[in-house]
Structures are given as C-alpha cells and as structure tokens.
N, C-alpha and C positions, 0 to 999 in steps of 0.2 A: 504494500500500500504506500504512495507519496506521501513526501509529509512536505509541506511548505510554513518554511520561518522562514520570516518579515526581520530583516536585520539594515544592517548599513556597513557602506561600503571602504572599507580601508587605507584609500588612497588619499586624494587630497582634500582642501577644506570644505568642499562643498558639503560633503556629508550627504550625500544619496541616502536612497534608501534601496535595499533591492529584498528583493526573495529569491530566496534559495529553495530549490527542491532537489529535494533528494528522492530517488525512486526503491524500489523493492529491491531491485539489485544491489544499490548506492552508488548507482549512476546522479551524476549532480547536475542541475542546471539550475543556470542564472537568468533572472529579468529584471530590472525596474519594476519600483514598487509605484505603481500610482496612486496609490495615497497617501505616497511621502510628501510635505509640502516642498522641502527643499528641488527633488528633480521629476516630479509627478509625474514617474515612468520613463523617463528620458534614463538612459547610460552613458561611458563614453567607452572607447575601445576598450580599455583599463578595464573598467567596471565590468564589461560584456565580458569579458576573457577570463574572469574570475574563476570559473571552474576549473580551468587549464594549470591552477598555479594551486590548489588547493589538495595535491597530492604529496606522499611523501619521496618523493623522489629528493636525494640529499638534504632529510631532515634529520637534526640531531634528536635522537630518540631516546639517550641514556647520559646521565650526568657521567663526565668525566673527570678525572685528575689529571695532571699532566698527559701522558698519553696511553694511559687504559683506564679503562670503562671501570665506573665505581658506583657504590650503593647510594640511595639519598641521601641515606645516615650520615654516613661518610661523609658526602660533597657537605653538606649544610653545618655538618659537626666542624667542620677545616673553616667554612667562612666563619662561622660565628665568633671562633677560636681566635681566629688570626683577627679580624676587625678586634678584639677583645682585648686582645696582647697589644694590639699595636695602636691603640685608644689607650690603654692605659701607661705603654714608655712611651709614647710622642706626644699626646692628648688629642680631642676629638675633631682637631683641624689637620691631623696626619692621614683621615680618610675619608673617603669620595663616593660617591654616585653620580652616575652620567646615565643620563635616563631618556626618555624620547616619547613624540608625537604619536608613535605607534602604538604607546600603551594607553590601555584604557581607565579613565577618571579613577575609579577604584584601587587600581594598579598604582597609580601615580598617586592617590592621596596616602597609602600606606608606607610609599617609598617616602615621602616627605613627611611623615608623619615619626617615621623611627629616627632619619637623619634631625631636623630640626629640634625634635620635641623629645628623644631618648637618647641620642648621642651628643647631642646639644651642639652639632655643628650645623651651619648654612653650605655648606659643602656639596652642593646637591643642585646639579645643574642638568639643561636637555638641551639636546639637539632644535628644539625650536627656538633657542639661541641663535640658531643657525639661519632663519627666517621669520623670527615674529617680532624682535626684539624689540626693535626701532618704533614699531606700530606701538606697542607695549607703553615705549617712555613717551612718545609723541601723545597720546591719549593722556596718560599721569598728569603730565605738563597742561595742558590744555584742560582737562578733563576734572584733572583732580580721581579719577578711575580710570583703567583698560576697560574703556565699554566700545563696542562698535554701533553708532545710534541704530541702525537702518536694519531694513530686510531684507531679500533677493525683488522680495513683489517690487521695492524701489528701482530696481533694474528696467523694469519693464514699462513702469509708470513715469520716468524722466522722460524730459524732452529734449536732454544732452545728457550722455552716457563719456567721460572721460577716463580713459583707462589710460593708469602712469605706470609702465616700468612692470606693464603683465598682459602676458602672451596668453588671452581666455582662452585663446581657441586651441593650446595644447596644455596647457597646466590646469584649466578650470572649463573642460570642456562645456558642460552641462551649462553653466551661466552664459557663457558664449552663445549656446544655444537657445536658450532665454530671452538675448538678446535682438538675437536674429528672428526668432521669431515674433518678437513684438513689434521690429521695424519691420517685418512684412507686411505687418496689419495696418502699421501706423510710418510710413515713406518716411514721414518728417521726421523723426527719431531721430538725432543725429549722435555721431561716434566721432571721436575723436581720440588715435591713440599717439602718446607721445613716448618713443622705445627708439634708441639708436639705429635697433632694427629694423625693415619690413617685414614683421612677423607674417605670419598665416591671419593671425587677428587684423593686420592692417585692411584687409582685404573685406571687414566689416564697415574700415572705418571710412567717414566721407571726407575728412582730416589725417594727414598725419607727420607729426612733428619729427622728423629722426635725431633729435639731443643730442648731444655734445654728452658724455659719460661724464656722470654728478654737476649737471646742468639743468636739477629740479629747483635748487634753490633758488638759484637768479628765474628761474620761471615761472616760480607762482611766487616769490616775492614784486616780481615786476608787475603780474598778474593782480596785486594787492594792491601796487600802488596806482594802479590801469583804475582800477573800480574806483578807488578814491577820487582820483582825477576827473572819470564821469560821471561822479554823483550818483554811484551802483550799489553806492553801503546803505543797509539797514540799519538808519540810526536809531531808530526804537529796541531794535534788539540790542546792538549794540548799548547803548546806554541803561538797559533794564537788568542784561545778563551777564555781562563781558568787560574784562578787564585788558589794559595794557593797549589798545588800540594806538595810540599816541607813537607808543616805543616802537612796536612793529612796523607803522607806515616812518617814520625817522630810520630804521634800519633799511627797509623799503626803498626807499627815495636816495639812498646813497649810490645808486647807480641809474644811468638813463636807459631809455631802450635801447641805444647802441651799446652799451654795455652789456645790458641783458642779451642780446644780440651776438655780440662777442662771446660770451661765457657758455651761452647754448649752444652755439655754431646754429642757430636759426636766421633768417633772412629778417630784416624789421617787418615788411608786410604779411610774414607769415606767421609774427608774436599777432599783429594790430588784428589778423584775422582770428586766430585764437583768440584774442582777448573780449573782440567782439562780442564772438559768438557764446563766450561765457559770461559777457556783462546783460546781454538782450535776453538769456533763457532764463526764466525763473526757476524750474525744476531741472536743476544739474544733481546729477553723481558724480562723484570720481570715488574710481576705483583705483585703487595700488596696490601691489604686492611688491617682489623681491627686488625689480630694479630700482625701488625707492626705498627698500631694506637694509638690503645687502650694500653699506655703502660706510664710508668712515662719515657719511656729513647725513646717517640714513633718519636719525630723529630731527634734526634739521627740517627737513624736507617732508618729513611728516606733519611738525607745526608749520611749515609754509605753506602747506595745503591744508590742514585745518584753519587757519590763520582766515583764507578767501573764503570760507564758507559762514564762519562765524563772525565775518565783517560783514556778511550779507542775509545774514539771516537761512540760508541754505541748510537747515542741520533737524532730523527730526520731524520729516511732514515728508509724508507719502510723496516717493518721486525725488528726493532732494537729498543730499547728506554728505559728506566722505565713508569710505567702504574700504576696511583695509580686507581683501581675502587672505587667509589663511594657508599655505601650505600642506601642510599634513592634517591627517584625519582629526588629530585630537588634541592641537595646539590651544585650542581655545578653554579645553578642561583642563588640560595640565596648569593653565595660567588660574583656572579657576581655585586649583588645589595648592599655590605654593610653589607649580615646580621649577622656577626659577629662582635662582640663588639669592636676588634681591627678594623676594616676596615669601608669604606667609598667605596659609591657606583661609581659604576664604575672602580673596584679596583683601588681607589685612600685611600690612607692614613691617618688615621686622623693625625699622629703625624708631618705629614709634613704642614705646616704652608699655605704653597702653593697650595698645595691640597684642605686643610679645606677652602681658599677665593674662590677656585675656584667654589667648588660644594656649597657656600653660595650664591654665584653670581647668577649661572644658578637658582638655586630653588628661589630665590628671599628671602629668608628665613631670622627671625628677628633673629636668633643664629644660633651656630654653634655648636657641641662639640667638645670642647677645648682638650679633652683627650678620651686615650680607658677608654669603660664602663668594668660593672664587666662579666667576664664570667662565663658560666652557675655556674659550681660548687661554684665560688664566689658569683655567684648571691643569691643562696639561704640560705647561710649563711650569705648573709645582711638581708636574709628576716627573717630570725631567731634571726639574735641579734638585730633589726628592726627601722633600717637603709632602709630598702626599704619598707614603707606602702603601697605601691596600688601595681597590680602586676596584667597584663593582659598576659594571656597563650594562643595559640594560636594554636592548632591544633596538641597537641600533650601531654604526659602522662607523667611529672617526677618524682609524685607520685610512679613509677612503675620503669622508665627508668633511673634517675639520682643515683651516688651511692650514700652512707646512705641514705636510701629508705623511713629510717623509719623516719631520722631527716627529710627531706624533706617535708615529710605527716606532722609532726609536724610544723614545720613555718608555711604552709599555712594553718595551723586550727586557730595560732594564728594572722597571718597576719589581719590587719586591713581590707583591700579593696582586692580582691581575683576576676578577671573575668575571666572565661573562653570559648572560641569560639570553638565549636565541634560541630561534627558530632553524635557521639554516646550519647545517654543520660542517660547510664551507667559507669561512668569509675573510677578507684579510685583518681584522679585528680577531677575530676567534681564534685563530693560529697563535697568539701571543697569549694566550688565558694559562692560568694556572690550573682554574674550573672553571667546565662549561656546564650550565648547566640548563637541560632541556626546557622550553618554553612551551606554553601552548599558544596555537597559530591562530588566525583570523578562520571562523568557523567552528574553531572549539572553543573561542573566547566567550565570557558571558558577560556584561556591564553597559556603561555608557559611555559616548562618545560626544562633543559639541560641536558644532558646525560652524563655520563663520559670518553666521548671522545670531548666535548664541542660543542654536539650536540643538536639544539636550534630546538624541537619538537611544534608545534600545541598539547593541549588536551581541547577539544572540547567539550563542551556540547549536549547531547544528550536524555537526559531527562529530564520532569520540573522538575522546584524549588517545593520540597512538602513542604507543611504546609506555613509557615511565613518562613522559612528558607533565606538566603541571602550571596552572596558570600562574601570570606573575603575582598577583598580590599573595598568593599562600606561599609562592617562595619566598616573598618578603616577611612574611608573616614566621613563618616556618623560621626563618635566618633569627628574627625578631625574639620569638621566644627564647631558640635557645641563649640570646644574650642576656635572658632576664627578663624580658619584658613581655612575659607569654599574657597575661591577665589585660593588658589594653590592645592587644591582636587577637585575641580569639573570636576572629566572627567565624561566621557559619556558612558565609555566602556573599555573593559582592553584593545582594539585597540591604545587607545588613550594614556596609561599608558607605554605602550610597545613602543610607538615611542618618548616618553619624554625619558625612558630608553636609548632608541639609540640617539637618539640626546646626550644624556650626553655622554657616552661614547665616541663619538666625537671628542666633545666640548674641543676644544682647546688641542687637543690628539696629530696630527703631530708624529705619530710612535711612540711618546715618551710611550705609555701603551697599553698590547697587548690586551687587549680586546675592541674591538672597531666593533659597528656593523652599522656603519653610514648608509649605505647603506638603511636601515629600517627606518632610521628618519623623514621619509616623509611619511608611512605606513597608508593608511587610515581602515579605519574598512571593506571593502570591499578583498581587498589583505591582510590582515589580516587574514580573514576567508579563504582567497584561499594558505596561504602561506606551501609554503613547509619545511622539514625541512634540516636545512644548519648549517654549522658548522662557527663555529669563529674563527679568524676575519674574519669581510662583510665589509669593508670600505668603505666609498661612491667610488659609482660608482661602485665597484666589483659585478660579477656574484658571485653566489653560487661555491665553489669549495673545494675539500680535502686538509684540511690543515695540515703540521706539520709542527714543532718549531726544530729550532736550527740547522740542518744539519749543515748550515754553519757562525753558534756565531749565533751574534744578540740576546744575552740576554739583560736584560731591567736592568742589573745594573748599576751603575753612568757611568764606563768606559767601558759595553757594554762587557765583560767576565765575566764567570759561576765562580763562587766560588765553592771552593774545603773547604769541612768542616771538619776540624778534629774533630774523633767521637773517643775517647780513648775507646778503648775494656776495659770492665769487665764485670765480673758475679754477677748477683742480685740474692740474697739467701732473701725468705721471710718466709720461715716454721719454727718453733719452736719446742718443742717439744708438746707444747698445742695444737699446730695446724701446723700438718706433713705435709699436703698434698697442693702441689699445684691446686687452681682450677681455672679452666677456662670457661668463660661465652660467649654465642654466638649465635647462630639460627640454626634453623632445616627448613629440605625441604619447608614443607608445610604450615608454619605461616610465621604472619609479626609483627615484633617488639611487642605490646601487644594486642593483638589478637580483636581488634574492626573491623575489617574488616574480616579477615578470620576465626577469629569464629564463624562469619555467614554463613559460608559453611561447611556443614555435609561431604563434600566427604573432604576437607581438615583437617579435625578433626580426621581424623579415622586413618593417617598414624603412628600417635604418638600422640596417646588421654590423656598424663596425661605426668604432670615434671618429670623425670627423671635423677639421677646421672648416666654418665657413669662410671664405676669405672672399673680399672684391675682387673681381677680376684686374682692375688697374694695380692693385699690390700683388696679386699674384705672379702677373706679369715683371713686374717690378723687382723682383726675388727668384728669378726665374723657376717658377712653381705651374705646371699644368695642371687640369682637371684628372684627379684621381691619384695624383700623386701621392706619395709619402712625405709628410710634412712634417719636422720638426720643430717642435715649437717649446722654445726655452723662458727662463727665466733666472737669472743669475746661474749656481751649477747645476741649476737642476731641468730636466727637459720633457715633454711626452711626443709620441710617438701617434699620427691621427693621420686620415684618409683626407686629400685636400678634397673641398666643395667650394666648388666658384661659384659663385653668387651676386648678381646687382640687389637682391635683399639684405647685404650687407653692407654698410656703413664704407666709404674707402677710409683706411687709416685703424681698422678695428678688425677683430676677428670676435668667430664666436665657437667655443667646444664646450661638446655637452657634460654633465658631470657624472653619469653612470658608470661609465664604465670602470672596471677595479681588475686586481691580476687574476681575478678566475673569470675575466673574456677577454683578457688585453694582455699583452706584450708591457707595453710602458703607458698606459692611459688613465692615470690615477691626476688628474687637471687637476685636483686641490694640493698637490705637489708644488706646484705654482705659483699660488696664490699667498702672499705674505699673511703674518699675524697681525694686522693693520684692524682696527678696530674705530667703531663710533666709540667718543669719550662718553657718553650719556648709559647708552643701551649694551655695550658691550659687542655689538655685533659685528662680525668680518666684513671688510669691503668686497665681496667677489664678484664685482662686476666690473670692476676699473682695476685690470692688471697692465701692470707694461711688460710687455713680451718682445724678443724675436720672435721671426721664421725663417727656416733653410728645405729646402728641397733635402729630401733625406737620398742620398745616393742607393739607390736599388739597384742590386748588378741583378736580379731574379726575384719577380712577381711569382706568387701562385693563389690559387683558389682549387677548394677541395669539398666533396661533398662526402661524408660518411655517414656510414648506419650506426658507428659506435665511436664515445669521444675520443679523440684523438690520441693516440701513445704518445707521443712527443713533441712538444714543442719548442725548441728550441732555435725559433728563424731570428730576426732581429726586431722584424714584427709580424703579427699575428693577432690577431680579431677573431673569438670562436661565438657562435649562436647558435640555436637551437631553431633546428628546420624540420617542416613534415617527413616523420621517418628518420630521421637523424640527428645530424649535426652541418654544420657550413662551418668554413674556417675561410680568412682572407691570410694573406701570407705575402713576407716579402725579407728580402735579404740581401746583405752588403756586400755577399760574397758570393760569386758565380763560379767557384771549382769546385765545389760537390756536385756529385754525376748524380742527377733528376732520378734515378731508380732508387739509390740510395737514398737522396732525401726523400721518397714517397714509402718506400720501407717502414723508415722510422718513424713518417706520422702514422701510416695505417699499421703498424706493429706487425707482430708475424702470421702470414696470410700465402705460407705455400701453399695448401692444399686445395687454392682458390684459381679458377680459370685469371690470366692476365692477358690484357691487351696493352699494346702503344704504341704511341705512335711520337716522330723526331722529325723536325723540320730544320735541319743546322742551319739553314740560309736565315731564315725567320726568327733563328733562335729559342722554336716553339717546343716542348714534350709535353704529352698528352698520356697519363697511363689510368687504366680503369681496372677493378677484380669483381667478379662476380663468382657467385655461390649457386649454380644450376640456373632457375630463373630471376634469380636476386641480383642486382647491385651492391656491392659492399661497400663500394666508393670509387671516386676518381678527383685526381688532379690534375690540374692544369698548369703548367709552368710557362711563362714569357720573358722576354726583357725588359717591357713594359707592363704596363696594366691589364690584366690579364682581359681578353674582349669574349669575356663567357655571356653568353645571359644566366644569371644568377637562377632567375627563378625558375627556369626550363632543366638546368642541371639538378635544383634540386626536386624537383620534380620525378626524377629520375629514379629517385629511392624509391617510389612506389609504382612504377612501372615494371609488368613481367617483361621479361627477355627470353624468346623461346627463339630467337633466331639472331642469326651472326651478323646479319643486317642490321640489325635495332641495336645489337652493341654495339659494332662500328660508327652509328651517331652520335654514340657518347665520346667517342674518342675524337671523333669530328667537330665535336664542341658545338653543334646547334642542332636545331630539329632539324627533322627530316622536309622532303617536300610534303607542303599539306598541312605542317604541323603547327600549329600558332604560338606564338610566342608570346607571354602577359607581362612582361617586362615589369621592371620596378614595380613592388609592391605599395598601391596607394590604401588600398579601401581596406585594411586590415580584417574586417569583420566578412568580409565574404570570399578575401582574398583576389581583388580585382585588382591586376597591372597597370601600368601605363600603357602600354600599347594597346589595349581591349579598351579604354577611354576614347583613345584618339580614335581609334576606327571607330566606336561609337560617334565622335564628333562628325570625323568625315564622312560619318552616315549619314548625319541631318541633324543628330541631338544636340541644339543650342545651348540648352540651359541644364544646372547640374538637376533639377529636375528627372529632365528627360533621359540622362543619364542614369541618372537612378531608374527610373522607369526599366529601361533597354538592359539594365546590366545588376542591378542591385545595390550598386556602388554606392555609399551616401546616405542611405535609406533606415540604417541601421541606429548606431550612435549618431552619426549625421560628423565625426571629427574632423576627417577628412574632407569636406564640400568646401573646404579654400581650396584645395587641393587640383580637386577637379576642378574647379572655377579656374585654375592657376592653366591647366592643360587644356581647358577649352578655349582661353583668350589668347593662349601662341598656336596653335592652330589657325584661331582666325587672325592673327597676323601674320602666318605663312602662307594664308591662304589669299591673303591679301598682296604680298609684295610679287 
C-alpha cells in the first residue's frame, strides 16, 4: 500500500513543500505539495530529483574511530570524554561546534543549547555564516531584530521586483517562477536585476544593471540621495518611525552620480533610468541574496538598501519591502535558535546581561556564555594556531566551503580531537575526523525547518533509519548526557524539543522580541505530526495567519524607530597587475553546495558535468584561452584546475567558477582555495564574490573523455572531472604529458578488464585513440583521447551504457565517436527533468516552435520544474539570429 508524507524540501530557502510516496515495494516518488503556500506544487530540478539522491549509495552507516568501525558506546563515550578532558585543562573556549543550515531547528537548538548554556562557551558557529550573515547585522542595525518584513505573495503583488546580487532562476528557482508567472498575467510587472552577471534571471528582467563587484553601496546610496532630490521620501513615515535620516542622506550626498557612476562601472543614464523607475513605482521589492552577502562591505549594502525603503515608506504593505532570501533550507531557524556565535536562542542576545539570566533561568543551566564565540572564519584559525583542540562539525563540508580551503584542511589534520556527524561517508571534511559518526539523512529526519519568509514547515520522516544511523539532536543529546547533563536533554522526541523552543520564545517576551511562537508551547507529539505550516509570530492564543512587519513602526529598537544607517559610497578595486581579473564564486542550476547529495543523481550531473571558468571572450582571447580549454586559475600559490566557458554573459574583466565541486569529482576544483579570509567587520562574513585572480591556459599535451559502467580505478591525469551518468559514470580528463601510450592510460582508469572483448582505434596524423571493452552485449566503457578537446558528443557516448550491442557494427560506432547514420544526437543537456538536449531544441525551433511554450508543447522541455525556460529562450533567440543573418 503507498503511503504519502507531506514534508519539505532540503535545498534552499525557499522551503517547498513536496510529498513523498513511497510504494509497497519502496519505490519513492517525489511531487510538489500544493498546498504548500510557499511553492503551491511548483518544484525545481533539485526538488524533482529528490528520489534519485535518497538512497544509500556511499552512506556512512556505522560510527567510526579512526579507521574501523566502532560501537555507539564507544564513539559517544570518546566524545564526551575528550570535550570533558579538554574543557577542563584548557577551559570551555578550547572547544567548538560548527554546525549548518542543513540541520533541522531541533537539531540546532540542542547543539546550542549544551555549547552556550552547559559548556558555557559561545563557540558555536554555522555554515550560514557563510550566507546569511550580512542580512542578519543589516536587519539588527536597522531593525533592532533579524526579521524579514514581507512574504513570497509580495513577489507577485509589486509592480517593480529588484533583484541584487541573486541568480532566482538557478539558486531560488521556485520564486523565479513566481515571478514569471505573475508578469505573465500582469506585462507591466517590471524586473530589474542588478549582478555583474547576465545570469539566466536577467532574461526575466526588463533592466539590467551589470555592477562593478561591491558597487551596491554607491548604488542605493546614490539611489537614497536620487529620492531625496525628487521629493520621493515619505516624510510621515519617516518622521513617525525612523531615525538617522539626516546622517544617511550626509553620507549619501558625498558622492555625485559621476561618482556613483564610477564606483558601479554603470553609464549615468543607466543609474537616472534605474532611479527612475524606482522613484515612480510605489510597490517595489528588492530582493538580495549572496552577491550583497558574500562581501567584506556585505552589511553595508544591506542598510543601503534598507536605508531607500524606509526613506520611503516601502516596508511592510503587501507588494513593497526588502526581501533578503535565504540560502539553505534552515538558515532562518538556526538564527531562530542561537546558532550563531553572536546570538542567543530565541533571538535574544548574548551581550545583553538581561538576556544571558534570562535564557540561564529557563534552561536551568550551570553557565552561561559570558561573551560572543568565534565565528566561523575565526573559528578555524583558532583551530590552527590551536586554541581550539576538540572540534565537533556537524552536517556540513568546510574543508571545501570555508575560504582558505587549503589552511582549513590543514588545522583539522593537525587538530587534536576532530568529530564529524554526516550523512555521506565520503567527503573531504570527513577524511580528517577522529569520529564519524553516522547521521540521519533528509527522509529519515523528523522536525522543522523555516523558510525565508519565516515560514515554520513540518519535514517528516519517511523512510527508516539505515544501518546504526541516528538523528542529530539524540546524538547531541546522547554526547550531552554522558557529560553530565543527561536531566535537561532527555526529550522523547523532536515534539518535545520544538515546544521547549516555543515556550522560550515566550518566556517573559510581552512584544518586547519578534519572534515568538507561544502558541506551540503546549505542542504534544501528536499535533506535532498533524501541524501545518505557519509563519511567525504565533503568540499564545493566535491562529495561524500572514504576517508582515513594520507597515506601521513597531521596530524592536530601544525607542521602537528603524534606524537609518549611513553607508559612505566607495569603490573597492582588488586586481593587480599579478592578478587582473575579478572572480566571482556561486552555484549553478542543478547542484547543491558540494555535491553529497546531488551527485547522487545522474540526471543532475549531466546539465554541467565538470568546473568551469566562465570567462568573456575579449579576456579569453587576451590570455590566449579557447572555448573548452583547460584553465588555470590562480590566486597567490594557490590554483584550480576548470573547463574554460566563453561567455558574453560574463562581465569582460571578471570570471565566474562555481563552488561545488570538491576532490571526490575534481582533480584540483576546490575554488574556496582561492578565496582569502577577508571578512565584513560587522557580520563576520567572507567576501567571495570579489577575488582577484589570474588565468593561464593550462598546457594539455592529451585531452580525454571516458564513459564507464563502474567508477573509475584510477585517476591520476593532471585533470579530471568525474559524474554520475545513466548507467554509469563520465569522467573528463586531460594531461600535461603526452608519452604515456593511450592503452596504458585507458588500463589504468578502467582497471583490469582482460576477459572483456577490446576494440581501437589510432589516428597518428590527428593524434586521435579511441578504445572501447564490452562484456557480450554490454558496454563497459570507452575513451576517447585527443590533443585537443576531445569532439565527442557527450551525451550520445553516454548513452551508450544502455544500448545492446549484438553486432560488430554498433561497436564500431563507439569507436567512431558518433552515431551512426539515422541516429540523432540530443546534444548538451538543457531540460534536466526529461533529459532534452540542445540539439532536439533547435530542431524543434527550426521546426516552427517560437516560443518556449511550444517547445514544451513538441518536446517536454520546460514543462516540468519550468528551470530551464531561460535556457531554451536563450536557444530559441540565436536560432532566430542565424536565421536571420
């Protein structure tokens, strides 16, 4: 019999909702939930592909010790022990947690709960450091709380949608599409994205600004003093709710528009049109995520865009507001619980005196922390100059994701006490643990998660716990007791976790703190499993209801008015002449942060199977760099290794590499290698969007590409990109050295395969070999060797894995590196959900299909999650420019 739970979805902030069924076999499928408010049945590739990542294929199943398998007793008896020992000779600032967006509220208030309130250190920081941070102080500042006013329905309901520094339409698909389909109903809608890039999002917009890298602040400071100068401030709001007006337009006003001009790299008449169009629309959004984050001036840029909304009255009325999205699934509940180093659960404060007795009271708890702990990028430079000996990680990769990537990896090889809680039992984090110890995954998880509209979701379990696996709050809990503190950790159930949360929040609250969910304080484990999802504040006694903030004041600072923050405009220059290029780090459609999760889906792998430099073709050229080449891209001594992509979507003078990739799918593609410990002085948060780089052409004496049915024995080329294909594996490949004989290096990647039929083929003129093995009617694999870029069709070779071969003909096209006559070729994987190429596009185009529409119609393409339809928009308008010239 099926069973369908109604949970939410894992990735990023939008917080979906989907349903999961599971069938009588335990067969799994995924949908959209339509009666989620947040994507009312909508998915995005991600979300669709969720069943594909949901097995255990390289999952850590059993706690370890060093390198064999140990009992729970055991692993849990060594943590407790060592944090115990090493708390009592160094004290409780010698140990650490590093904890992440991926766990869930529960999870996260327990971890903060024993570090802050039972070890009595602030020591306790998250990966949504990594991305929320800036929004975090920029709200405090302004706000007087982390509140986000607004709701997704705002989206829909403006009549200027500005999006700073976020790519919707691949990091937030689902509101992208929100979006789009509200300007389909409504033309006038207008978009305006302001990204050094021309994302896939620009292709919504009817604007688009390409900024100069941390050229937010000169732009809505200029933008501030734009409105002043037309008489576009709302001096009633202004004067009834808000302070600091005076200071801000005086910071403001220190630059003219040829400044401002300057400092963006924008044109004057392309501020004056922007400025326009935001002084003339009454219902503005703006939206910003990581490129107004991720920045050393990232809180800055956050009050200079709160700054233009609360000069105008814009904040808190359906259609109107700033909109920071969120990153990760549960950045917004971790912030709810403390899990930041500066903060205290319940957004209460550590530095306030008041705060700190009050949440020592409720917990009952023998300390308190006295001060904020270190933040992340602080963190691991205590663990380096080793000030922090024991160090428990928590559901997340900084080996990969924090910048200096490589000192990172370093402290934790020298770190004394090293534990880490995961899901995957491969990661370059987990290789350095002392203990691993098994996590439960998304589907076994049972709690809540908040959205970025401060949407408090159910996600549900719905598969067992495999192996010895165990969710994270009982491992905390479990660690907890045996320290001592078994009697304020014994719950029963994250039921019972989640109504201590609300109870706190509460607790002695009286409107003075906006997050308060009293109403759940009484929450048994039965209304728990039935709970819907509702947004905050629930206060005792409220029903569930859409909330926003501020229409009319009521900010949470001492005298109850928004602070107006002066954000002096200037221009940050970081290139040299050693290192020209601006580069900027960030994500692509169809991964998630480093790929433990969606590298286990073959259909997600294939849209963009290997790292890649975007680069403008004028700098490519410039560096003597072709399309496909091997690109090395440095930063002081340290370098990665990425596939060139030319691009006029890219900025000239800037590059862009994505940050997934880590050494279990890359050669050298760990990009936060790169990236300095460069920090906002407010929020703590890394710049990783303004690095100064090189790039060189990486001298390849020998390209290859190789399809297998099993991962590869060896890889030892100079580069190599491996991903997970129908029926196999794909690897890209390339090398500095051409005197190994192509049979020997094909050996060594497909391991030993005498008893397997071989074909090959050698073209010495061309420089080409081609060798394939099959197994009766099977494919085993083949590769491809060149001097250049190898000219396979990827997705017709991998294709091959699932093709019989009963005749000597049909291998011989393998070796021939293309189909046969007759056979079609789908080129470049766009539409990941039904798996439609670029070349089955265009002949759709050159069939008649105008509009991505109709291409959905003819092909599927688009029809699905809808991520892709810039995509095909992008294929159907060079078409009709080659059909034109």
């Amino acid at each position: 019999m099926e069973q369908a739970v109604r949970t939410t979805c894992p990735y990023c902030g939008v917080g979906c909702g989907v349903v999961a069924k599971v069938a009588a076999d335990g067969a799994l499928a995924i949908q959209g939930d339509e009666a989620h408010p947040a994507n009312l049945g909508r998915l995005c590739s991600k979300g669709s592909a969720l069943a594909e990542t949901a097995g255990l294929d390289g999952r850590l199943l059993h706690p370890e010790i060093g390198d064999r398998r140990a009992g729970w007793d055991e692993a849990l008896d060594l943590v407790a022990t060592t944090f115990t020992r090493t708390i009592a000779a160094h004290g409780p600032d010698a140990v650490a947690f590093y904890v992440s967006g991926q766990l869930l509220t529960e999870d996260y208030y327990v971890a903060n709960k024993l570090m802050k309130g039972f070890i009595g250190s602030a020591n306790i920081d998250t990966n949504s450091r990594l991305c929320m941070a800036s929004s975090v102080a920029g709200h405090k500042r302004a706000f007087g709380a982390d509140i986000v006013p607004g709701t997704y329905a705002d989206l829909e309901e403006a009549d200027l949608v500005v999006l700073v520094g976020s790519n919707l339409a691949w990091c937030h698909p689902v509101l992208y599409q929100r979006i789009a389909a509200a300007k389909a109903v409504r033309p006038e809608l207008r978009v305006v994205l302001v990204d050094p890039r021309r994302t896939m999002t620009a292709d919504l917009a009817d604007l688009h600004l390409p900024i100069r890298a941390d050229g937010d602040v000169a732009l809505f400071t200029g933008l501030l003093a734009w409105l002043a100068d037309q008489g576009a401030l709302d001096q009633a709001f202004v004067e009834a709710h808000t302070s600091g007006l005076d200071a801000a337009l005086a910071a403001a006003r220190t630059a003219s528009l040829a400044d401002v001009a300057t400092w963006t790299g924008l044109a004057p008449d392309l501020l004056r049109q922007f400025y326009a169009l935001f002084a003339d629309t009454r219902k503005v959004v703006t939206v910003y995520s990581q490129g107004v984050n991720q920045s050393s001036l990232g809180t800055d840029k956050v009050n200079a865009i709160l700054n233009c909304h609360l000069a105008t009255g814009r904040i808190g009325r359906p259609g109107m507001g700033p909109f920071s999205v969120t990153g990760q699934p549960n950045a917004m509940g971790g912030r709810e619980v403390g899990g930041l180093a500066n903060m205290l659960a319940a957004h209460m404060e550590i530095e306030n005196p008041a705060h700190r007795e009050r949440v020592q009271r409720f917990w009952g708890s023998p300390t308190i922390a006295a001060r904020p702990g270190l933040k992340a990028v602080d963190m691991f430079q205590a663990v380096a100059a080793g000030r922090i000996r024991a160090l428990w990680i928590m559901a997340t990769n900084p080996v990969d994701s924090l910048p200096e990537a490589g000192l990172v990896e370093a402290a934790l090889r020298e770190c004394p006490f090293v534990v880490v809680s995961d899901v995957a039992a491969r990661t370059d984090t987990l290789r350095h643990a002392d203990v691993r110890l098994p996590a439960a995954a998304w589907g076994e998880k049972d709690g809540t998660v908040t959205n970025s509209e401060r949407r408090i979701s159910r996600q549900r379990a719905f598969l067992p716990l495999p192996g010895e696996a165990r969710p994270d709050w009982r491992i905390v809990c479990d660690v907890a007791a045996r320290m001592g503190f078994g009697a304020a950790f014994a719950y029963a159930s994250p039921a019972a976790i989640f109504a201590e949360h609300a109870r706190l929040s509460a607790f002695e609250n009286d409107n003075s703190r906006a997050f308060d969910i009293g109403a759940c304080a009484g929450i048994d484990r039965a209304a728990f499993d039935r709970m819907d999802p509702f947004q905050w504040p629930r206060r005792t006694g409220e029903a569930a209801a859409i909330t926003r903030f501020f229409a009319n004041g009521g900010f949470f600072t001492p005298d109850r008015r928004a602070r107006l923050v002066p954000t002096p405009p200037a221009g940050v220059r970081r290139t040299s002449q050693a290192c020209p290029l601006v580069l900027n780090t960030g994500r692509v459609r169809d991964q998630w942060h480093t790929m433990t999760r969606t590298g286990q889906s073959q259909r997600l792998s294939q849209h963009l199977a290997e790292p890649f430099a975007e680069i403008h073709p004028q700098d490519a050229a410039r560096h003597g760099i072709a399309d496909a080449d091997i690109v090395r891209v440095s930063a002081g001594h340290d370098f990665v290794l990425v596939r060139a992509l030319l691009s006029d979507r890219q900025a000239p003078g800037s590059v862009f590499v994505p940050i997934h990739w880590t050494d279990q799918f890359a050669a050298r593609a760990r990009i936060d290698t790169l990236v300095p410990a460069l920090t906002d002085p407010v929020s703590g948060q890394p710049a990783s969007k303004h690095v100064a780089v090189a790039i060189e052409r990486f001298a390849a004496a020998r390209y290859g590409f190789a399809v297998l049915r099993e991962r590869p024995a060896a890889l030892d080329w100079d580069y190599w990109a491996l991903a997970r294909c129908s029926g196999g594996w794909r690897v890209e490949l390339a090398h500095g050295d051409a005197r190994m004989e192509g049979r020997l290096l094909a050996e060594r990647l497909f391991g030993c395969l005498q008893d397997a039929d071989f074909l090959a083929y050698h073209d010495a003129e061309a420089g080409q070999q081609r060798f394939a093995w099959f197994d009766g009617g099977r494919l085993l694999g083949a590769l491809f060797l060149a001097q250049e870029p190898v000219a396979v069709s990827r997705a017709w070779a991998v294709d091959q894995l699932a093709v019989p071969f009963d005749s000597g003909a049909a291998r011989l096209a393998v070796v021939a590196g293309r189909p046969g006559r007759g056979v079609a070729d789908r080129g470049a994987t766009v539409c990941s959900c039904f798996g439609i190429g670029a070349n089955q596009i265009a002949g759709a185009v050159r069939a008649g299909c105008a509009t991505v529409a109709a291409v959905g119609e003819a092909l599927q393409a688009g029809t699905n999650c809808g991520s892709c339809r810039a995509e095909i928009k992008g294929i159907i308008d060079a078409n009709r420019l080659q059909a034109a010239e």
